[in-house]
C-alpha positions in Angstrom: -35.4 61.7 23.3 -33.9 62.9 20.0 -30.5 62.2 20.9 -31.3 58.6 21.7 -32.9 57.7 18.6 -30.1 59.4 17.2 -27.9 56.8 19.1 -29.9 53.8 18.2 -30.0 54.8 14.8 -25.9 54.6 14.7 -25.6 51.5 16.5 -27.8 49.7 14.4 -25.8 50.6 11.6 -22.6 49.2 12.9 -21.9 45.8 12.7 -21.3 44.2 15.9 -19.0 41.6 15.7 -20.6 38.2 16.4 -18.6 35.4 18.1 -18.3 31.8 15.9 -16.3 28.6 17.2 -13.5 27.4 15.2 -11.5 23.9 15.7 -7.6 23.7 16.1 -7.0 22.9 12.5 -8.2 26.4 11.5 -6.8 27.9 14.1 -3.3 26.6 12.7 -4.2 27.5 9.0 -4.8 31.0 10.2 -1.8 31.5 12.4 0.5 29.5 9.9 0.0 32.3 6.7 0.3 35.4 9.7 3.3 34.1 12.5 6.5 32.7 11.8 6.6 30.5 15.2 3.7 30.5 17.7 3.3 28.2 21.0 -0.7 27.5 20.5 -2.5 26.7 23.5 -3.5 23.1 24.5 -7.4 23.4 24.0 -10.4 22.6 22.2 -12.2 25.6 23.1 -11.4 28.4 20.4 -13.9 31.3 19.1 -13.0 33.5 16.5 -14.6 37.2 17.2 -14.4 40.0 14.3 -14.1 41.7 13.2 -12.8 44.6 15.8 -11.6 47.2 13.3 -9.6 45.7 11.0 -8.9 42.7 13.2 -10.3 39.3 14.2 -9.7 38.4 18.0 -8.7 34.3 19.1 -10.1 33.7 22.2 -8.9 30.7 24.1 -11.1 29.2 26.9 -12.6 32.8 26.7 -10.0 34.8 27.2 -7.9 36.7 24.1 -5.3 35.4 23.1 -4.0 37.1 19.8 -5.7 39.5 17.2 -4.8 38.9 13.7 -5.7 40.9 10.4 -9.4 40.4 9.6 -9.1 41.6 5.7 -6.1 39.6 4.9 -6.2 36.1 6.9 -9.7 35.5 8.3 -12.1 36.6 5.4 -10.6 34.0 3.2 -11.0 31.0 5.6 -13.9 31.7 7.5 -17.0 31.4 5.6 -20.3 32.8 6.3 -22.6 30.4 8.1 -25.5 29.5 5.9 -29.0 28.0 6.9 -28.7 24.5 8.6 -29.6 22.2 6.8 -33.2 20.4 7.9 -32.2 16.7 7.1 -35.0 16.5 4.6 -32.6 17.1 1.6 -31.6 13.4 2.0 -35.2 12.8 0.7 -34.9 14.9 -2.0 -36.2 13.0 -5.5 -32.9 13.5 -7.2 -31.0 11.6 -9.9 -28.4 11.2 -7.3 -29.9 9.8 -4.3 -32.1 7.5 -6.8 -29.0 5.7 -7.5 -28.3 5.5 -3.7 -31.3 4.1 -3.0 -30.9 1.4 -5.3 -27.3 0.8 -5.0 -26.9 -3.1 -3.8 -26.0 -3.3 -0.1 -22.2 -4.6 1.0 -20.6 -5.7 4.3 -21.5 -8.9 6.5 -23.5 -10.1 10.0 -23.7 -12.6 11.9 -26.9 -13.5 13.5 -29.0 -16.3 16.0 -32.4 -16.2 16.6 -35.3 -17.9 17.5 -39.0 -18.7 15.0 -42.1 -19.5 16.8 -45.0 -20.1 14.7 -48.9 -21.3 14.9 -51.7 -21.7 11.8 -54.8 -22.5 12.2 -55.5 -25.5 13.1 -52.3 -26.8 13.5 -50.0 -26.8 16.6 -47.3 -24.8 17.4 -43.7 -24.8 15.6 -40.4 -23.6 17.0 -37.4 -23.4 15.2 -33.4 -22.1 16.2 -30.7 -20.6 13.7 -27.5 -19.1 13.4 -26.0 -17.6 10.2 -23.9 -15.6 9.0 -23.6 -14.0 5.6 -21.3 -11.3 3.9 -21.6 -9.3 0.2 -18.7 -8.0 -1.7 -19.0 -5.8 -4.3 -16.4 -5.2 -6.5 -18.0 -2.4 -8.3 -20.1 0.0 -7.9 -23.6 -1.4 -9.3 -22.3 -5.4 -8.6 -22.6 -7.0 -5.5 -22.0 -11.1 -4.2 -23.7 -13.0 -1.9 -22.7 -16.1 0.2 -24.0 -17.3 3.1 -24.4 -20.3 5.9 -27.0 -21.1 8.5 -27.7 -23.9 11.1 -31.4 -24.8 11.2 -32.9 -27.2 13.8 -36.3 -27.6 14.9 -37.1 -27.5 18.7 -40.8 -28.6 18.7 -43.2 -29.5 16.1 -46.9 -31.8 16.0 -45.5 -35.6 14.9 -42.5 -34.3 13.0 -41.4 -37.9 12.4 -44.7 -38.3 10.3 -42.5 -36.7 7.4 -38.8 -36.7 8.1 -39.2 -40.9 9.1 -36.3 -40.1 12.1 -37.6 -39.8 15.5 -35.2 -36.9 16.3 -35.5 -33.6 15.7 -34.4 -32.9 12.0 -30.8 -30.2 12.0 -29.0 -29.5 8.9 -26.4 -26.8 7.6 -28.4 -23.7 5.2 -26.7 -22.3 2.1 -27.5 -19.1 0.7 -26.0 -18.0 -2.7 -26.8 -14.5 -4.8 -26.1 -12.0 -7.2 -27.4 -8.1 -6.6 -27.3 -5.0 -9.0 -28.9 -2.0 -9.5 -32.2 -2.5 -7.2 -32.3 -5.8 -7.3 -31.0 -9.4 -5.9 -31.1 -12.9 -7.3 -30.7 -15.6 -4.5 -30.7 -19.1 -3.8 -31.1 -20.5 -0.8 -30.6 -24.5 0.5 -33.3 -25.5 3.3 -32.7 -28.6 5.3 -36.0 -28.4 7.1 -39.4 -28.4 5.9 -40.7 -26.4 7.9 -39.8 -22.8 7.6 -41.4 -19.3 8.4 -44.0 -19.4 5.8 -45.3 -22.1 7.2 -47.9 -20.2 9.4 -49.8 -18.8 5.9 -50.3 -23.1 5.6 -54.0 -23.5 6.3 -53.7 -27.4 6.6 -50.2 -27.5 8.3 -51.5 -30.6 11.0 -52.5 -32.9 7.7 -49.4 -32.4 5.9 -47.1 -33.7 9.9 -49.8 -36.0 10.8 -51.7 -37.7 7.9 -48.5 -36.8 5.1 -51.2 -35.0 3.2 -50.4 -32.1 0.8 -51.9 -28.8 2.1 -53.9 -25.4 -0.1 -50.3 -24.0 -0.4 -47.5 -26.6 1.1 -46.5 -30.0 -1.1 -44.4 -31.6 1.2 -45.7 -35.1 1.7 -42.6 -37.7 1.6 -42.7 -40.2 3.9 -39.3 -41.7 4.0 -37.3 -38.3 5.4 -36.6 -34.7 3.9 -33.4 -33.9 2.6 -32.5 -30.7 1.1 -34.9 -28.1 -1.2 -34.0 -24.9 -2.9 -36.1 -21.7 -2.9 -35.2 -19.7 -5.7 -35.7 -15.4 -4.8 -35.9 -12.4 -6.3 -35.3 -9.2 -4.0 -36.2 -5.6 -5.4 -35.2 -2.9 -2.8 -35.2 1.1 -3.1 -34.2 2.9 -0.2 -36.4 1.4 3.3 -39.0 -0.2 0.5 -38.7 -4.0 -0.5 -40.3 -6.8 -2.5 -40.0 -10.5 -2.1 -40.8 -13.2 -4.5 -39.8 -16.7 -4.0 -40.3 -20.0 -5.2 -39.4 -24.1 -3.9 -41.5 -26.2 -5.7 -40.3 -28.7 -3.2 -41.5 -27.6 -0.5 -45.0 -24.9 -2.0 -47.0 -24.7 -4.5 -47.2 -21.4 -6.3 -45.1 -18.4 -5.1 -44.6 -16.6 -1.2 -45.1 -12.6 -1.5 -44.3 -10.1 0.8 -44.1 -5.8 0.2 -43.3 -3.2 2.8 -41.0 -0.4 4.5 -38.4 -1.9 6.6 -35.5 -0.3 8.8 -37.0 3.3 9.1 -35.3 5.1 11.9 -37.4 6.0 15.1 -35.0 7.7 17.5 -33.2 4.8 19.3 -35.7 2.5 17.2 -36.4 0.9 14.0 -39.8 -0.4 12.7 -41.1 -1.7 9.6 -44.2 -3.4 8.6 -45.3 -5.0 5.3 -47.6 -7.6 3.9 -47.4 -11.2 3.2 -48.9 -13.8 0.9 -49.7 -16.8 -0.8 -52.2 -18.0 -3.3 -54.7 -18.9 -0.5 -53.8 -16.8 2.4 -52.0 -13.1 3.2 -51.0 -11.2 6.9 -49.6 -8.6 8.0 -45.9 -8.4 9.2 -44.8 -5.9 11.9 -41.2 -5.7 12.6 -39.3 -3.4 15.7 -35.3 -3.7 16.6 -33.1 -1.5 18.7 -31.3 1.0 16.7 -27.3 -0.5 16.2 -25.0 0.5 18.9 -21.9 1.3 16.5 -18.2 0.4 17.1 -14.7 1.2 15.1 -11.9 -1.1 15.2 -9.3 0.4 14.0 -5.4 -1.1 13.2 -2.0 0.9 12.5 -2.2 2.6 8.9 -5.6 1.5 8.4 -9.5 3.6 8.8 -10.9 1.5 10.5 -13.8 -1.2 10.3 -17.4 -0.3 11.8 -19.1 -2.8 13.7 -23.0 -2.5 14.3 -24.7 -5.0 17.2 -28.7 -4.7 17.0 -29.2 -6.2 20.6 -32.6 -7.1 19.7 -35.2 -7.3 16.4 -38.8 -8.6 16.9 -40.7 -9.1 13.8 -44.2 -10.5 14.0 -46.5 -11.6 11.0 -50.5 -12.4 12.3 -53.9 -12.8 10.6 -55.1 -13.2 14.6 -54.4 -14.2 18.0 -54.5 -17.9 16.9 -52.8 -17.2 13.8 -49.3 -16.0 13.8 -45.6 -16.2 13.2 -42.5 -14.4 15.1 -39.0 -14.4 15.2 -36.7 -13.1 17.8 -32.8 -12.4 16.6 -29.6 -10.8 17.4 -27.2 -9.6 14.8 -23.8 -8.4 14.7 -23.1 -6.6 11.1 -19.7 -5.2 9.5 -19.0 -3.1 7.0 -16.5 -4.8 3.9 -13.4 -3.0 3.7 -12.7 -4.5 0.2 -15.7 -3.1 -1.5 -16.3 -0.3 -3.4 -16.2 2.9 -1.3 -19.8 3.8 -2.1 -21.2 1.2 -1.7 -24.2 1.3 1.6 -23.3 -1.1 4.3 -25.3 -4.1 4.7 
């Protein structure tokens, strides 16, 4: 009994050499500053064992292919392995990832979707876009913004009431903008007058029936719409977002919304916020399949990622009578010509 304890007692002192896998590249390092010419194996699988006395052992496949001196070669390019990291440091409230959260956005998508809405007491309103948009920034803390949609609408209560054409109104979107440090200035041209914000309208039917101004919308021409401007202002840190905009052509007052969008959930994302107007406010919900990512890569260059989100839903509702959703499929890029630390869009 005594001479086992005595013999666990010794081998716990010893250090028993633990097995680590190493990739090629180190396996060249360390062969390169120990062998003058050596035929390495053609594999992938290489573990580094030591040390063995005053040795470190190269297994290949599992098998041992050549020792080399532990002291002299292997303590100086093999470090210790530390604590794995948890992914929370990401999170952590420092100066640095501050600025990265705020940081404006770069790259480009292209997009097509379809908006169904219904308010109260109007009918139901279905609209179909494409667009595509692309930011450049050539610094840093400065990002650009240009962008072009086609807008038509599919089906709406007596549209001709206000655009005094008995076809279905279609016109060509502009979006212009300027981003910085945590926030974005945008303009945006809409040829219809009847956009997503349009289900937060409490009198929707008076304004494309009886051409009367609404609580919140001012349309009421009765010889057709042409073009109005929203004016927007976008503050964003990290997932978190606020939206203010204005088109005193088209609303009265300002459109609101505030919430967490994109927030990784496995294969998902989800997001949900609120929305509002002087008169009325809902809740917006928002799901999409996480981007299935692609590299395209040319001779001499790194490469250019390309993400397709096969599917986003986002949903805004005060009730079952009283909603608004969209339905979209996006391809985005990431610019080649802007700043290297700059986020993708």
């Amino acid at each position: 009994m005594i001479a086992a304890l005595a013999l666990l007692s010794i081998l716990s002192s010893v250090d028993i050499p633990a097995p680590r896998k190493v990739d090629s590249s180190l396996v060249r390092q360390i062969l390169s500053s120990s062998l003058d010419s050596v035929t390495v194996p053609a594999t992938t699988d290489w573990t580094l064992l030591g040390p063995v006395g005053d040795s470190a052992v190269l297994l290949a496949d599992g098998t041992e292919w050549r020792r080399v001196p532990w002291n002299s070669l292997v303590a100086t390019v093999v470090a210790p392995e530390g604590p794995k990291a948890s992914g929370w440091e990401n999170l952590a409230p420092t100066i640095g990832h501050f600025l990265a959260w705020g940081a404006p956005v770069t790259g480009g998508a292209v997009s097509a979707g379809l908006g169904n809405g219904h308010g109260r007491s109007s009918s139901s309103l279905l609209n179909w876009s494409v667009a595509a948009q692309y930011r450049h920034a050539p610094s840093r803390w400065i990002a650009l913004l240009g962008g072009i949609s086609y807008d038509q609408t599919l089906f709406a209560p007596r549209l001709r009431a206000i655009t005094g054409d008995s076809l279905r109104p279609v016109g060509m979107g502009v979006q212009l903008g300027v981003c910085g440090p945590f926030a974005c200035f945008e303009v945006q041209r809409h040829p219809l007058p009847l956009l997503e914000q349009s289900w937060l309208q409490p009198h929707l039917d008076s304004i494309t029936e009886f051409r009367q101004p609404g609580d919140f919308w001012t349309v009421s021409q009765d010889s057709g719409f042409t073009a109005a401007w929203e004016q927007r202002v976008v503050l964003h840190l990290g997932v978190l977002e606020y939206r203010a905009s204005w088109c005193p052509e088209l609303w009265k007052g300002s459109f609101q919304s505030v919430g967490a969008w994109d927030m990784p959930a496995g294969f998902l994302r989800f997001g949900t916020g609120l929305e509002w107007t002087p008169h009325r406010a809902g809740v917006r919900a928002a799901l999409a399949v996480a981007p299935l990512v692609w590299t395209l890569r040319t001779p001499g260059s790194s490469g250019i990622k390309l993400f397709l989100e096969p599917l986003s839903v986002s949903i805004g509702f005060r009730g079952l009578s009283d909603f608004q959703a969209n339905v979209r499929t996006t391809i985005r890029f990431a610019d080649p010509f802007s700043s290297p630390t700059s986020p993708p869009l």
